[in-house]
BAFI-271829 format. One record per residue (C-alpha): x, y, z. Coordinates in Angstrom, 1 decimal. Example, Ala and Ser with C-alpha at 12.3 -4.5 7.8 and 13.67 -1.06 7.14 Angstrom:
residues 2
(marnu (12.3 -4.5 7.8))
(marnu (13.7 -1.1 7.1))
//
This chain:
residues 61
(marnu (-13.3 9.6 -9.6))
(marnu (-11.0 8.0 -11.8))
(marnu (-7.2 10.1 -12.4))
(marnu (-4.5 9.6 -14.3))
(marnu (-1.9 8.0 -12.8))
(marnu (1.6 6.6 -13.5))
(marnu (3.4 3.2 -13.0))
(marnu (7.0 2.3 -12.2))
(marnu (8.7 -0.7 -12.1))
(marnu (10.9 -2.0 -9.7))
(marnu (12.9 -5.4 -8.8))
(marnu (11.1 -6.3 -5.7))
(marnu (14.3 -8.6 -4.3))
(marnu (16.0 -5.4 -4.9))
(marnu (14.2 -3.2 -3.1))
(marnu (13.3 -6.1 -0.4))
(marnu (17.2 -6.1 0.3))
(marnu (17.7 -2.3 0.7))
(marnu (15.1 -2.1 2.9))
(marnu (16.2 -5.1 5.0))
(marnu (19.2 -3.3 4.8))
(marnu (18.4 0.4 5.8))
(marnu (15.9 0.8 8.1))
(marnu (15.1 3.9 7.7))
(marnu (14.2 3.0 3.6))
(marnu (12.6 0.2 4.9))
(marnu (10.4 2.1 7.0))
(marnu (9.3 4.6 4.3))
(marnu (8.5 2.3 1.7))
(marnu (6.1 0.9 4.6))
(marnu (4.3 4.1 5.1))
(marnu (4.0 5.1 1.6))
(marnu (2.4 1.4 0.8))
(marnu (0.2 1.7 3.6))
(marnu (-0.8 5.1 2.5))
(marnu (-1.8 4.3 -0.8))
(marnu (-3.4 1.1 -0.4))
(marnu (-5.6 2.7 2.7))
(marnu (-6.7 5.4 0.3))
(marnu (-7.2 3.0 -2.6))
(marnu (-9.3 0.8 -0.3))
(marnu (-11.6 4.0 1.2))
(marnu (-11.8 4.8 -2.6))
(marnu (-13.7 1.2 -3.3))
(marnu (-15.7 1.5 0.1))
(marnu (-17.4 5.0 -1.2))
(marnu (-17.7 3.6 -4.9))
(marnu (-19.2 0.6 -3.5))
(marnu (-21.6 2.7 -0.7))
(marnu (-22.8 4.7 -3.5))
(marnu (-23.6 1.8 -5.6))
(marnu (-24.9 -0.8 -3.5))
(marnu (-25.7 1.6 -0.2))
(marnu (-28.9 1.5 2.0))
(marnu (-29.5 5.2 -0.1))
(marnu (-27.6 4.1 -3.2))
(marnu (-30.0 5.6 -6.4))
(marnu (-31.9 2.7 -8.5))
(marnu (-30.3 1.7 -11.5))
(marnu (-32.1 3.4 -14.4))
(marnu (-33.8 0.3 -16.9))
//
């Protein structure tokens, strides 16, 4: 499933320093990175079960 999604910008030094600097920043900005890019990466495994899967459909000629 593809969605619609948004993208923000941010100066990575900048951030890199307030988190180094707060830990409790720091800490969320982990989580919420390691969220998203575990569900971005189970995303790909399905997409790439149900392509290329030991039940994954024939492509049509």
């Amino acid at each position: 499933m593809i969605r619609a999604g948004q993208a923000v910008e941010f100066d990575a030094a900048a951030v890199r320093s307030l988190c180094e600097a707060d830990a409790n920043l720091g800490r969320a900005v982990y989580k919420y990175v390691a969220e998203t890019v575990v569900e971005r990466l189970h995303g790909t495994r399905e997409r790439l079960l149900q392509l290329y899967g030991p039940w994954a459909e024939a492509p049509e000629a």
